[in-house]
N, C-alpha and C positions, 0 to 999 in steps of 0.2 A: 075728256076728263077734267074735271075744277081741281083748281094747283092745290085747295085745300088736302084733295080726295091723292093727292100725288102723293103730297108733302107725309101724308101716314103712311104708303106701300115703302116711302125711302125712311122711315122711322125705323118701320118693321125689316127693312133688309139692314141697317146699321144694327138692329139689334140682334138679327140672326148673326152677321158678321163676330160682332161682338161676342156671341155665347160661344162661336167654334172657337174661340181660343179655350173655354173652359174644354171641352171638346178634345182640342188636343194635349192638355193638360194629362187629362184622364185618361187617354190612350197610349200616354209617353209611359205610361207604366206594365204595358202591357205589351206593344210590338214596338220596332224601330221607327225612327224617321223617313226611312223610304220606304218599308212596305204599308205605312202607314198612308201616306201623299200618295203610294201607286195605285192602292185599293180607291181611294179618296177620288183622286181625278179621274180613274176612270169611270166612278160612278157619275161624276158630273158631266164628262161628255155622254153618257147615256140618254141622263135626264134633260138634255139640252137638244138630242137627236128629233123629239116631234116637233118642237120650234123651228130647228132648223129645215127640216126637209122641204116643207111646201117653199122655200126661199132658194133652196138647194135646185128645186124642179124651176124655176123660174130661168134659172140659168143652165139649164142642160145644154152642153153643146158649146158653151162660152170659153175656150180656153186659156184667154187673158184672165177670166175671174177667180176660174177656181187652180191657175198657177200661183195668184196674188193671195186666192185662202189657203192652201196648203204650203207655200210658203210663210206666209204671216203668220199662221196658225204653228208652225213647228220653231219658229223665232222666238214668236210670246211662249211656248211650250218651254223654252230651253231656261227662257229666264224666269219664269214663274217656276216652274220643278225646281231650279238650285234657290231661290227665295221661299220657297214655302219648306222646303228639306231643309236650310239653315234656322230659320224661324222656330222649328220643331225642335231641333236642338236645342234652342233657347228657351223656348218655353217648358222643357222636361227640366231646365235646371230653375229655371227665374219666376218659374210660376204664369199663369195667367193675363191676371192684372197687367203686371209689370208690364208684360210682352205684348198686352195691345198699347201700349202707349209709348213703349220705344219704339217697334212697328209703324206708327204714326207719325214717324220722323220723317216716313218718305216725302210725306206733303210738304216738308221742309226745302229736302234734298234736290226734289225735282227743279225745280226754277234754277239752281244753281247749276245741274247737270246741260240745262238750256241755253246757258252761256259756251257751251259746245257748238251751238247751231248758230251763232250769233243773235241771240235773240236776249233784252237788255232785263235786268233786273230791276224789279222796283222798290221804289226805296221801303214800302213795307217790308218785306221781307229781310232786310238786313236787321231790321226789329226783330222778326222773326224770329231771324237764326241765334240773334242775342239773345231770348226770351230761349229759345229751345238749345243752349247750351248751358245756360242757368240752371235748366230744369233736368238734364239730364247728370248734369256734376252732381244736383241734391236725390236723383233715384238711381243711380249708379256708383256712381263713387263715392267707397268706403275713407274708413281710416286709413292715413299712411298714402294717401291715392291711391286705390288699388280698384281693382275693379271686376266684377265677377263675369267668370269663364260664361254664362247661361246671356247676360247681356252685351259682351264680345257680340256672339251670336248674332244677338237680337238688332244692335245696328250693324250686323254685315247687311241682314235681310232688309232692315230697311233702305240701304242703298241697291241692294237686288229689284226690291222691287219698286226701287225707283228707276232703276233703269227698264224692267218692265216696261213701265207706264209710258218713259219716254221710247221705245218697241211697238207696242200696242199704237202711240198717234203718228208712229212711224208709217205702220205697214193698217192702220186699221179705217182709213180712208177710202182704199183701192176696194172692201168689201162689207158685208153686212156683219155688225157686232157680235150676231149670236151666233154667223158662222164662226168669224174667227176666234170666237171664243171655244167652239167645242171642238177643232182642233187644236186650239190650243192645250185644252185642258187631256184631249186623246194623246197628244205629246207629250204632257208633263207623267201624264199617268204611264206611259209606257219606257220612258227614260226611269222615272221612279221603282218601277217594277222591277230590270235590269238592275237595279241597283240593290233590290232588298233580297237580291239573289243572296247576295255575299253576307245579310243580318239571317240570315235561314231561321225565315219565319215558322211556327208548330200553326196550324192549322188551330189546335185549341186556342193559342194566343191571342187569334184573330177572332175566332168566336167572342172568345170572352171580352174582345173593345167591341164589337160590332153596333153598336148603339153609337158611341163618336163618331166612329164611320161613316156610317150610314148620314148620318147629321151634318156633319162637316161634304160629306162627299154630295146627297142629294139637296140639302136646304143652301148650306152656304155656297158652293160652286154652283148650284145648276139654278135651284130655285131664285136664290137670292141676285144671283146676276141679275136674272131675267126680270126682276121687279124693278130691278135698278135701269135698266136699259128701257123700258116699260112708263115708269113712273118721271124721270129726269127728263121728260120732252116738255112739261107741260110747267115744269118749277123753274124760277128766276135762278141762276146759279149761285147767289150768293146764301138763299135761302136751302138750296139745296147743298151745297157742302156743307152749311151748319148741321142738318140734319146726318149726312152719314160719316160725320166725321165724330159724332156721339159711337161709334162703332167702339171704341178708346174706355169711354166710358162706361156703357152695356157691358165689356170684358171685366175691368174692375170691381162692379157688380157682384157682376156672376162669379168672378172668383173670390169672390165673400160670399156670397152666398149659399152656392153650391162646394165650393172648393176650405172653404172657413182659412181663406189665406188672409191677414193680417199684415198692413203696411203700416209700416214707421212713421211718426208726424212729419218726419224727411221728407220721406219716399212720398208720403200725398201732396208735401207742397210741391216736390217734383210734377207731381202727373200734373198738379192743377198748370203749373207753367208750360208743360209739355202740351196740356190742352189751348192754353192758350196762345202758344206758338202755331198752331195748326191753324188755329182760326183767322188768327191774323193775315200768316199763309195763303189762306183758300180764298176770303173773303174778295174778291172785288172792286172798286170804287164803283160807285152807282151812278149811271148815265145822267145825264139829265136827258127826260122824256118831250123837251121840246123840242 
């Protein structure tokens, strides 16, 4: 595959990415946060079960592999289901937009969580973090310093699922991406499930989101993964977080678009900062090729 032909399947998944935040927008008003994420993830380990099998059968009989998938899979499971469940609380109060661009903090977060493993920071990112606390004072905090209950939320999740990511390159070594992705996602979906015991979902409730659902559960967890995991072999990584880290902005979008939410001249020069912290973040220094 030509990086060109890449660099469009990781457009198309930042942009799926992107519109499930409209996605769960429109669902927060109709069933809770967990049986929202429980319906959601299990449809993604579904749609993830024909990728994974013929990978599955290659290992039959390996019992180091598939300890190291069903464990790594129920870890990422643990910390994606309480990041994606606190996210959803935040985005039923803070709207869409907002919430993929505080979300987006975790590309911040991680490098700092990495100094846990001994591993050194680089001096971009101390820009970074300057850039993405600028940014998040002018799309959070109010008058009086205050700061609203829906974006609490929104950077719990983004340290959840920065810790995620540092889980995933923990345990996602030892096995194949898209297994331990559809255990993980079988985990998140059935802690999630357990949990929406207690919101005693109506069966109508749930018809009546089932289009989010359906969306966020088979495009953004199942399909979108697999573009990303698909597509990102073949793209230089600096060129390739530029692209899915537009995920941020695809959500603001679509929540004008679809959602007719409206941010403050604040709150955009926030996001535009909070984009820019990401980048800076992701970006790389570029080898020299000699």
């Amino acid at each position: 595959m030509k990086e060109q032909k890449a660099i469009l399947l990781l457009l198309l998944t930042s942009l799926i990415w992107g519109l499930a935040f409209v996605a769960q927008s429109v669902s927060s008003e109709s069933i809770g946060p967990f049986t929202f994420n429980g319906i959601r993830m299990l449809i993604g380990a579904i749609v993830l079960v024909p990728f994974a099998l013929p990978i599955m059968k290659k290992h039959k009989g390996d019992s180091a592999y598939w300890k190291n998938a069903i464990r790594g899979g129920m870890l990422c499971g643990l910390c994606l289901g309480a990041a994606a469940v606190t996210q959803q609380f935040g985005i039923a109060s803070s709207g869409a937009g907002k919430g993929g661009f505080i979300t987006s903090l975790y590309i911040v977060i991680v490098p700092f969580m990495s100094v846990i493993l001994g591993q050194k920071i680089r001096k971009g990112i101390w820009l970074s973090a300057a850039i993405a606390i600028i940014g998040m004072y002018l799309l959070s905090i109010g008058e009086g310093f205050t700061i609203a209950e829906g974006d609490i939320y929104l950077i719990i999740c983004a340290f959840l699922f920065a810790l995620h990511i540092m889980v995933v390159d923990a345990t996602g070594k030892k096995t194949d991406g898209i297994v331990l992705s559809m255990f993980q996602f079988l985990t998140a979906g059935i802690l999630c499930s357990i949990g929406a015991i207690f919101e005693k979902p109506q069966m109508n409730a749930i018809l009546s989101a089932w289009l989010p659902i359906l969306y966020a559960g088979a495009f953004s967890c199942g399909i979108a993964y697999t573009l990303q995991v698909v597509a990102q072999k073949y793209v230089r990584p600096s060129r390739a977080v530029f692209a899915l880290s537009l995920e941020s902005v695809w959500a603001a979008i679509g929540g004008a678009l679809i959602l007719a939410e409206r941010l403050s001249a604040r709150e955009i020069a926030g996001c535009a900062l909070v984009f820019a912290a990401v980048l800076v973040a992701e970006i790389e220094p570029q080898k020299s090729s000699t």
